[in-house]
C-alpha positions as a Markdown table, in Angstrom:
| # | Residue | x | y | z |
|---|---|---|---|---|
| 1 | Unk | 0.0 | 0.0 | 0.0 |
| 2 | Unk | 1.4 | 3.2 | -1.2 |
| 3 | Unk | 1.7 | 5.3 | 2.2 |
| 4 | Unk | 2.4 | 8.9 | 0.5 |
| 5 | Unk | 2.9 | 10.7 | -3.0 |
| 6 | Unk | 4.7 | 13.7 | -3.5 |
| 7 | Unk | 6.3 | 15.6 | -6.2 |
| 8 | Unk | 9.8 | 16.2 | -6.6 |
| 9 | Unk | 10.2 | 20.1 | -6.1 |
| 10 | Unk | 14.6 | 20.1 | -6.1 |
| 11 | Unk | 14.3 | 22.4 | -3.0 |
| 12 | Unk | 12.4 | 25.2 | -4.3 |
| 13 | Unk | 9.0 | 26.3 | -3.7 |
| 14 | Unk | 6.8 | 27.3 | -6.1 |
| 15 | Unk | 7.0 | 31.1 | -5.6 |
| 16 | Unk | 10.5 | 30.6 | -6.1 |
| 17 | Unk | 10.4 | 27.9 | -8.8 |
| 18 | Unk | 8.5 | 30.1 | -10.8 |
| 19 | Unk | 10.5 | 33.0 | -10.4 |
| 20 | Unk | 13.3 | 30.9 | -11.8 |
| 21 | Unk | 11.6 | 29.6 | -14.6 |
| 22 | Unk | 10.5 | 33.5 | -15.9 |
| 23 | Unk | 13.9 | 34.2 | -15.3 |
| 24 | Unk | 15.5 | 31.5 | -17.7 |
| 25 | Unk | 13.1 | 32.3 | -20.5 |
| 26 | Unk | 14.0 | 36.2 | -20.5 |
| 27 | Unk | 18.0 | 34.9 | -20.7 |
| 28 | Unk | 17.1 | 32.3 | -23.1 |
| 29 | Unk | 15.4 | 34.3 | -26.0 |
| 30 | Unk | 12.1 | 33.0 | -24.6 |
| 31 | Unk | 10.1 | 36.6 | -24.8 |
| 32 | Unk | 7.3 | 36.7 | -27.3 |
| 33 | Unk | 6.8 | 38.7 | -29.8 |
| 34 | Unk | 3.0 | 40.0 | -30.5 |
| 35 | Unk | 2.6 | 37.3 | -33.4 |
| 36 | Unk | 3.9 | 34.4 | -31.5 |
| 37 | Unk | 0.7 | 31.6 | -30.7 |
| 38 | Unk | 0.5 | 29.4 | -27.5 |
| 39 | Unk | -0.8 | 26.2 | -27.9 |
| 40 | Unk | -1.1 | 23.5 | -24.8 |
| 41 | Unk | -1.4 | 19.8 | -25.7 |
| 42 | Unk | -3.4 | 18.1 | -22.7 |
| 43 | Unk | -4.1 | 14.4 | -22.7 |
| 44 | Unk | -5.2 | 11.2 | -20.9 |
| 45 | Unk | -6.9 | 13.1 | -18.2 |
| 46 | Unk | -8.9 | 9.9 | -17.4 |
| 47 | Unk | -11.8 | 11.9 | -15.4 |
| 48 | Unk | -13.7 | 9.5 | -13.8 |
| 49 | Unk | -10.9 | 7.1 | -12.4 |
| 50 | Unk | -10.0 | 7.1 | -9.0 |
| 51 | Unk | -6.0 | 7.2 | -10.2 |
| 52 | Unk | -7.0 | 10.0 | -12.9 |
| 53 | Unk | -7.2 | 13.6 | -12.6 |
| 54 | Unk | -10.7 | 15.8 | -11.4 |
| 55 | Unk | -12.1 | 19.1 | -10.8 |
| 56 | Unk | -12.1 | 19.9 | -7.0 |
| 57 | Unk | -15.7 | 19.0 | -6.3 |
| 58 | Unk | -16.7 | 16.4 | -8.8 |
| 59 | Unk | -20.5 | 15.5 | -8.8 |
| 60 | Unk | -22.0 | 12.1 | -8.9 |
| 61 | Unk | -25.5 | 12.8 | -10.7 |
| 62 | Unk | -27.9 | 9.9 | -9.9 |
| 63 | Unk | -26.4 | 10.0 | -6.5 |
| 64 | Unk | -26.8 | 13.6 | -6.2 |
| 65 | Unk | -23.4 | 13.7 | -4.2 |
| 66 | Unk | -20.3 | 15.5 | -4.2 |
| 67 | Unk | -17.1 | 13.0 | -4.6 |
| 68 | Unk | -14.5 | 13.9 | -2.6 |
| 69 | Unk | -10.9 | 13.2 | -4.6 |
| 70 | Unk | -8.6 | 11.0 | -2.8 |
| 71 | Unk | -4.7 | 11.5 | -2.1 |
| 72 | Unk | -3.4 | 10.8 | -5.5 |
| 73 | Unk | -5.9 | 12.6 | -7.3 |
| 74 | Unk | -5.2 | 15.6 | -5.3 |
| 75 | Unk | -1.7 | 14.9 | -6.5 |
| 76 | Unk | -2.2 | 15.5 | -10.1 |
| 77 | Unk | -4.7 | 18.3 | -9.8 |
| 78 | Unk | -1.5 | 19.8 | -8.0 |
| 79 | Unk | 0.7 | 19.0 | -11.0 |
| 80 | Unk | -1.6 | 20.4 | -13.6 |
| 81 | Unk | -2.3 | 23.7 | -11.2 |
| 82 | Unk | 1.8 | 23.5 | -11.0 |
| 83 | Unk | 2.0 | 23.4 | -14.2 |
| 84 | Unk | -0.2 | 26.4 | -15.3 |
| 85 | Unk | 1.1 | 28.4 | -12.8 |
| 86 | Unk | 4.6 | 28.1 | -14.6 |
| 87 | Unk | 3.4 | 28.4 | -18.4 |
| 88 | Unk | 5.6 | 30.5 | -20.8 |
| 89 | Unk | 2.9 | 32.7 | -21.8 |
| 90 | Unk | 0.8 | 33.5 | -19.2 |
| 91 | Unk | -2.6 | 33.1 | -21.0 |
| 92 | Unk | -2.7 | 30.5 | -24.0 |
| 93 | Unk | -4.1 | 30.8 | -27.3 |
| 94 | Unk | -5.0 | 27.3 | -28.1 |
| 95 | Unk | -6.3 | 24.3 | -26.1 |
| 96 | Unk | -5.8 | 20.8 | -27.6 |
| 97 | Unk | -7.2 | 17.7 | -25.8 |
| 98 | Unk | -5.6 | 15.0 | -27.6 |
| 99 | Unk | -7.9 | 12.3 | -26.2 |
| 100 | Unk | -9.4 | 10.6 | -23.2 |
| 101 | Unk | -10.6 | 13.5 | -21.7 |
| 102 | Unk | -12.8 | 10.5 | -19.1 |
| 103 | Unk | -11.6 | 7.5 | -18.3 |
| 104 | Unk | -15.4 | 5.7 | -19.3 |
| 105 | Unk | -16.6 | 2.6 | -17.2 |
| 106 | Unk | -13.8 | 0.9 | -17.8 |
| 107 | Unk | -15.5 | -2.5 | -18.8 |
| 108 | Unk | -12.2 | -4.5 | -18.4 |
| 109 | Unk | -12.0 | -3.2 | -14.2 |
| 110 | Unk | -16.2 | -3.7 | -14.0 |
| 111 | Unk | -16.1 | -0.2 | -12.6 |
| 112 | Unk | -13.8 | -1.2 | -9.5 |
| 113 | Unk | -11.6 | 1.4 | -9.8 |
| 114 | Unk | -14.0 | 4.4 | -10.9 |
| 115 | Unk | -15.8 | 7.3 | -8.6 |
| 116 | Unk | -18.8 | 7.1 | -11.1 |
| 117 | Unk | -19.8 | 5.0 | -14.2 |
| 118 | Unk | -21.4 | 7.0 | -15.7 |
| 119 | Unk | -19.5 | 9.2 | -18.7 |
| 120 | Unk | -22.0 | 12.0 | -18.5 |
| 121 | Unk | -20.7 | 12.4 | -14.8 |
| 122 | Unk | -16.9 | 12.5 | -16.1 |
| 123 | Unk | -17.7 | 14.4 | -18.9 |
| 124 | Unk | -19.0 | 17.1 | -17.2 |
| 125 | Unk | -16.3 | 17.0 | -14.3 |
| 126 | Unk | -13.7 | 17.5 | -17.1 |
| 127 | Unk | -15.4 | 20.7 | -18.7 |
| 128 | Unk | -15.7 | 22.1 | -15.2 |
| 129 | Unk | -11.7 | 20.9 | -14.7 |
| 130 | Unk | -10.5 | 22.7 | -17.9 |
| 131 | Unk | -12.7 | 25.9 | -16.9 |
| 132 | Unk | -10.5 | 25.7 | -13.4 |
| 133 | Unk | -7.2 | 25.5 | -15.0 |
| 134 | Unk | -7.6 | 27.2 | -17.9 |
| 135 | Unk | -10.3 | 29.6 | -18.2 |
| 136 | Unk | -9.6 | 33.6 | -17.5 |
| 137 | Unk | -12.4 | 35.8 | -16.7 |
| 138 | Unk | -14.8 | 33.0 | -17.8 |
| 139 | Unk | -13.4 | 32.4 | -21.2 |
| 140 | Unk | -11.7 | 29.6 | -22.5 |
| 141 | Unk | -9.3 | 30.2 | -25.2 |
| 142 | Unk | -9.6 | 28.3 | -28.6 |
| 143 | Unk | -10.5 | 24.5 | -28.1 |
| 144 | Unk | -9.5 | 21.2 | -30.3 |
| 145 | Unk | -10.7 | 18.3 | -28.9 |
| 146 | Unk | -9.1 | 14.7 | -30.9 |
| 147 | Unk | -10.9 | 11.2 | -30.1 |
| 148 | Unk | -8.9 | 8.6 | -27.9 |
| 149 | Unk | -9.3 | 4.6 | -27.2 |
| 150 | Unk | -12.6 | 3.6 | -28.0 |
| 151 | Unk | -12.1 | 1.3 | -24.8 |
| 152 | Unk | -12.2 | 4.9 | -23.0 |
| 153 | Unk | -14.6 | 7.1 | -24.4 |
| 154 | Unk | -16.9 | 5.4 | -26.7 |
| 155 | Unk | -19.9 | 2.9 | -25.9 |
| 156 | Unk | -22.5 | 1.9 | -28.6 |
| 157 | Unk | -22.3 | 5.0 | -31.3 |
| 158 | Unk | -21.6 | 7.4 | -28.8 |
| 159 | Unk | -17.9 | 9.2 | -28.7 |
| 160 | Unk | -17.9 | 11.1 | -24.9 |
| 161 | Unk | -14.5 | 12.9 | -26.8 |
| 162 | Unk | -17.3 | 14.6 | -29.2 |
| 163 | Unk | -19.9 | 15.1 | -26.5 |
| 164 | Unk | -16.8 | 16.5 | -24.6 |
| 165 | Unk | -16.0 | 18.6 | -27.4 |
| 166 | Unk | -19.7 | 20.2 | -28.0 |
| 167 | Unk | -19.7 | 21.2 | -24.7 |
| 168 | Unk | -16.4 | 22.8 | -24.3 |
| 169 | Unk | -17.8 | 24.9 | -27.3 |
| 170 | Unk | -14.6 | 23.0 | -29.2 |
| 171 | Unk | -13.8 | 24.0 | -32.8 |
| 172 | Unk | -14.3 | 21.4 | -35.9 |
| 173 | Unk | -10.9 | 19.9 | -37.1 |
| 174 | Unk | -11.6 | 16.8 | -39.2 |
| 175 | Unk | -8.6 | 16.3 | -42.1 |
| 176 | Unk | -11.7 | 15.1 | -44.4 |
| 177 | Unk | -15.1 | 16.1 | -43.3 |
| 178 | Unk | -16.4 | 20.0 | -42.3 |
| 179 | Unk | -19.1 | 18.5 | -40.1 |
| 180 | Unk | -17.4 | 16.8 | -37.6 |
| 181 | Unk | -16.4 | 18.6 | -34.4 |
| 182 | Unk | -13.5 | 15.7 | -33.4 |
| 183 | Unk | -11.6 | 13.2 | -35.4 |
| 184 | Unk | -8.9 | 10.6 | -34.9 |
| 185 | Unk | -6.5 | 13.2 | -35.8 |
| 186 | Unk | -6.7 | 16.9 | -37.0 |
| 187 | Unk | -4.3 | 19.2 | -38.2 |
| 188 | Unk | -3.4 | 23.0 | -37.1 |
| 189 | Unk | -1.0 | 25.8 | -38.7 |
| 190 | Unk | 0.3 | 28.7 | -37.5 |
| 191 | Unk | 2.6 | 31.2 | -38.3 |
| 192 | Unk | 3.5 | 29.0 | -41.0 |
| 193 | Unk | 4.5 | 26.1 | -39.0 |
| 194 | Unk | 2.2 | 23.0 | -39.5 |
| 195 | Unk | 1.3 | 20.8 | -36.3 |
| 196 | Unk | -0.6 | 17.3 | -37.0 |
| 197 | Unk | -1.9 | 16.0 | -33.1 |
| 198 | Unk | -3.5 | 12.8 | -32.9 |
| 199 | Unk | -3.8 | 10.2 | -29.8 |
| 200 | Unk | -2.8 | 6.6 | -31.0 |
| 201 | Unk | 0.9 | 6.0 | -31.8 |
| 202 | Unk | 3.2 | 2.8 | -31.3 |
| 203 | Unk | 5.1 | 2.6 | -28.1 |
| 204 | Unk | 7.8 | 0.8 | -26.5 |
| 205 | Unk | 7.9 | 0.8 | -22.0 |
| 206 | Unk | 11.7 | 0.1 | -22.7 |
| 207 | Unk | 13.7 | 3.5 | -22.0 |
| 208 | Unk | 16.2 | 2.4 | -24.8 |
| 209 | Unk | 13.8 | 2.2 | -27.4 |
| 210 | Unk | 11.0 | 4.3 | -27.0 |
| 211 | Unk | 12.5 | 6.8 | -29.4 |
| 212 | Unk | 11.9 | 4.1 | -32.3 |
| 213 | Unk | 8.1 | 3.9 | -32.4 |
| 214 | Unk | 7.8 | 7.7 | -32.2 |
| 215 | Unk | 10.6 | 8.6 | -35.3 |
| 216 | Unk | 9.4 | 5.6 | -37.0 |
| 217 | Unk | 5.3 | 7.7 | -37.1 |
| 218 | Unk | 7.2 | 11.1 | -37.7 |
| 219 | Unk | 9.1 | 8.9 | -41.0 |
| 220 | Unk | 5.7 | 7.5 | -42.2 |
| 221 | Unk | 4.0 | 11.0 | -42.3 |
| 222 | Unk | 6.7 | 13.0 | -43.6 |
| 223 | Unk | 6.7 | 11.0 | -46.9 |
| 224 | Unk | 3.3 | 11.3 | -47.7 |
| 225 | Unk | 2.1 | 15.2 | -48.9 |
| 226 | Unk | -1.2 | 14.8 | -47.0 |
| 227 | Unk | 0.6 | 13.9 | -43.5 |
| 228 | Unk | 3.2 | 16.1 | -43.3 |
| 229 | Unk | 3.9 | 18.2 | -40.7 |
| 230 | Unk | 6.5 | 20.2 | -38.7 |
| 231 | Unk | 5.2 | 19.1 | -35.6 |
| 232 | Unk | 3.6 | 15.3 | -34.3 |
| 233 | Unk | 2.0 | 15.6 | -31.4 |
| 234 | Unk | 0.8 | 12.1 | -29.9 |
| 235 | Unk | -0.3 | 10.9 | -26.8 |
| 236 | Unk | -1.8 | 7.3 | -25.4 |
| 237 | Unk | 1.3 | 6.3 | -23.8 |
| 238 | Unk | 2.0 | 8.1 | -20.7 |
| 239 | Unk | 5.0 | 9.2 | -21.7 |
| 240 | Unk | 7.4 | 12.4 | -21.9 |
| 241 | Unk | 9.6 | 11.9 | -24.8 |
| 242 | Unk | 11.1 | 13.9 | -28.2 |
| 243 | Unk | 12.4 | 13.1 | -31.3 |
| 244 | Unk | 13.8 | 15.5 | -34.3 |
| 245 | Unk | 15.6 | 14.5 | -37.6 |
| 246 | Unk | 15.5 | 15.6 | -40.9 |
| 247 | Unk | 13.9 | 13.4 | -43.4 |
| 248 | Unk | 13.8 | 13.3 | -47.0 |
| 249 | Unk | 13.9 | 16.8 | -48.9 |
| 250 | Unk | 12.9 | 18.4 | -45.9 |
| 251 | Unk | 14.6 | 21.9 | -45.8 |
| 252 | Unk | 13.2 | 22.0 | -41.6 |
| 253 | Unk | 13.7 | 19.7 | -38.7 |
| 254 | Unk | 10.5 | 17.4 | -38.3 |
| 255 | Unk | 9.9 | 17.0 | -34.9 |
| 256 | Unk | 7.3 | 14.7 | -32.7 |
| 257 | Unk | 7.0 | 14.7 | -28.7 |
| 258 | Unk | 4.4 | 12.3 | -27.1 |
| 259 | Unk | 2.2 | 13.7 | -24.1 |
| 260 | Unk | 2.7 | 13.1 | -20.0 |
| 261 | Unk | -0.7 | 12.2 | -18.7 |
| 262 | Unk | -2.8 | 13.0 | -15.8 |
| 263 | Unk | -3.3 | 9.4 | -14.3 |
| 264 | Unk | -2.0 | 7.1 | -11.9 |
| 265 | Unk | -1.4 | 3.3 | -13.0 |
| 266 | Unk | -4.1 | 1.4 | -12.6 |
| 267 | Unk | -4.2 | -2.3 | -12.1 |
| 268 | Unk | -5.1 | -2.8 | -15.7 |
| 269 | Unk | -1.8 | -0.7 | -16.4 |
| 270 | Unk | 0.1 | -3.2 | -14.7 |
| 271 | Unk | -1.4 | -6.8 | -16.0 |
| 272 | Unk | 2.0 | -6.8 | -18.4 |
| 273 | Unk | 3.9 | -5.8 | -15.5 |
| 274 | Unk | 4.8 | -2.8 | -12.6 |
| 275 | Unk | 8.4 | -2.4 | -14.5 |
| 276 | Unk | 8.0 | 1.3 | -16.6 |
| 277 | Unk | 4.1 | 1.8 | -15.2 |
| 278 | Unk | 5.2 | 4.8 | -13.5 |
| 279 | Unk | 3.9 | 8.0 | -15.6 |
| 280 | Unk | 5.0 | 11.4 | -16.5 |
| 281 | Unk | 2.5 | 13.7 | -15.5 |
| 282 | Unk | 1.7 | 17.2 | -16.8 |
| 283 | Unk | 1.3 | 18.7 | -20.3 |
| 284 | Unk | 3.1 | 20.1 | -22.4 |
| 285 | Unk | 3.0 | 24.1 | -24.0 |
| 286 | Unk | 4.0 | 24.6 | -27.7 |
| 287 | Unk | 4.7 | 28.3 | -28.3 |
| 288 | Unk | 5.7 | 29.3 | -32.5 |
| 289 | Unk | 6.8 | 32.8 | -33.0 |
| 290 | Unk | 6.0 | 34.7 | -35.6 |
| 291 | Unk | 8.9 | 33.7 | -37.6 |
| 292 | Unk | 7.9 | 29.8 | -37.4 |
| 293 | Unk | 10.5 | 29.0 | -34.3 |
| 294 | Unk | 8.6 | 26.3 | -32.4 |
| 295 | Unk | 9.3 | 26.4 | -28.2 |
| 296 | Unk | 8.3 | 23.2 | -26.6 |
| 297 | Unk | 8.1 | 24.0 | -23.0 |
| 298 | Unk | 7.0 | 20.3 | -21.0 |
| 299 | Unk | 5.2 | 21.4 | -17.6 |
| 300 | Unk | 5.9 | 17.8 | -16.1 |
| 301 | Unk | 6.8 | 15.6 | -13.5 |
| 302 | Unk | 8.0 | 12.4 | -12.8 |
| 303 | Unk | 6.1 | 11.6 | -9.4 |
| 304 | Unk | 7.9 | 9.9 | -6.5 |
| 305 | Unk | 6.0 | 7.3 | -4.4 |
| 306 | Unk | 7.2 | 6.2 | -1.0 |
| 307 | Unk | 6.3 | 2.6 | -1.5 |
| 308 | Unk | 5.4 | 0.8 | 1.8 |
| 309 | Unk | 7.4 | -2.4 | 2.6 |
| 310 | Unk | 6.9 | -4.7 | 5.4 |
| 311 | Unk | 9.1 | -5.2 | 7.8 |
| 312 | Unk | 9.9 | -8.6 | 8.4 |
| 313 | Unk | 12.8 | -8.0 | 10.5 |
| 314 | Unk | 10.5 | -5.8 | 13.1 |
| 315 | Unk | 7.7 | -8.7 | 12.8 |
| 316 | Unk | 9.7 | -11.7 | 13.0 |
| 317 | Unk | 12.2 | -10.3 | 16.3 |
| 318 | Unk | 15.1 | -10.0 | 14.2 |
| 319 | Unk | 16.7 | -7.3 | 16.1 |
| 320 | Unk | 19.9 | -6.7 | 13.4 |
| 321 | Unk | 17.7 | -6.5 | 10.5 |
| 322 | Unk | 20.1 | -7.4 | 7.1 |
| 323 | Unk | 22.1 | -5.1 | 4.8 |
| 324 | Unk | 20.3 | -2.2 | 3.2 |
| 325 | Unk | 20.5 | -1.0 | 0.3 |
């Protein structure tokens, strides 16, 4: 049994964290000019599990109850508030949700990890979550909202991403139909630069390789006019990570980051094993100037959990204990 989770701060609080962080982007060329565009990329929220992410008074409908989050949720809630407390650019431009905005009823669990079943109830947690963080003076910037694992979000012929989307008042971005608010994938461009986002993409757990699956998606696209883009974002895996080459003809770097998450592991996470089920946690802020340079600014950590473990020693009377590690 997990005893307490706590992010790694390196010392500093957050007044003074933050302090440091506007500091290092006036000394590294990070100040804006009028045309530059901020974009956040938020993923895998998982509203609705008890692991994932919620707003700070969640309501349980057919209950009529408020759900009171328990320790880790609290947890990431304080990673994404962290997190937007220490953005580049104060107030973004864009929003992108690139999938599993709820965590569904999680058929596989038989709702045995989940603070409601119903996606209705997660759905509308999330909106009011994404109001919390992001919303200044009641206005939400521009929203994109992409579709994740149907295992998440859909049941029958209803996608909770696209009732999620209507409801966030989300913009349509469908690469081949002008009547569809979400799609597997959608593409954006700005200041010239050209960012494809989608959730799916091929992953490895091992730390070694996980770059593989990630250029091998960024390859696939780039030699194909009608997938091309400057920037892949991607997210399904839980996982931090970059890659940047140049392929082909290209006369730019491509590059492609996958998304942290805002979720625990659960125990379905960990039916292939606990080895690389610990997330990265956060999102990640995509700033392109005016003359196309792309910023990618991660707002993430890597959590660290004190992991009980049972003292045999104390149990059993062995007064000398053996040799720690």
């Amino acid at each position: 049994m997990t005893k307490k989770v706590k992010v790694e701060d390196k010392g500093f609080n957050r007044k003074t964290k933050r302090r440091m962080i506007k500091s290092h982007a006036k000394n590294n060329h990070v100040t804006f000019s009028k045309s530059a565009k901020s974009i956040i990329f938020i993923s895998d929220l998982h509203i609705g599990s008890i692991w994932g992410c919620c707003s700070d008074s969640p309501v349980i409908g057919n209950k009529d109850q408020y759900y009171v989050p328990w320790k880790f949720q609290v947890e990431v809630n304080n990673i994404l508030k962290w997190g937007v407390e220490n953005l580049y650019k104060k107030r973004p431009d864009v929003i992108v949700i690139v999938g599993e905005g709820i965590d569904g009823s999680n058929p596989q669990q038989e709702g045995n990890e989940s603070w409601t079943t119903d996606p209705m109830d997660m759905v509308r947690d999330c909106v009011k979550l994404i109001h919390n963080l992001f919303a200044w003076k009641g206005k939400l910037p521009l929203i994109y909202v992409s579709r994740g694992s149907k295992y998440h979000v859909q049941k029958g012929a209803a996608d909770y991403d696209d009732i999620l989307a209507e409801l966030l008042g989300a913009k349509k971005n469908s690469p081949y139909v002008s009547t569809r608010i979400t799609d597997e994938w959608g593409v954006l461009e700005v200041n010239g630069v050209v960012i494809q986002y989608a959730h799916h993409v091929s992953y490895s757990k091992a730390p070694w390789s996980k770059g593989n699956a990630i250029n091998k998606e960024a390859f696939l696209c780039d030699i194909n006019q009608s997938t091309r883009a400057h920037l892949y974002v991607r997210a399904h895996v839980h996982s931090c990570d970059e890659y940047a080459g140049f392929f082909g003809d290209n006369d730019y770097q491509t590059r492609i980051i996958t998304n942290p998450c805002s979720k625990f592991p659960d125990s379905f996470l960990k039916k292939h094993g606990v080895g690389g089920t610990l997330p990265d946690v956060g999102f990640t802020e995509v700033i392109v100037e005016g003359d196309g340079m792309i910023i990618i600014h991660p707002l993430v950590s890597k959590p660290e959990i004190d992991i009980h473990r049972e003292d045999l020693d104390r149990i059993l009377g062995n007064a000398k204990g053996g040799k720690k590690w």
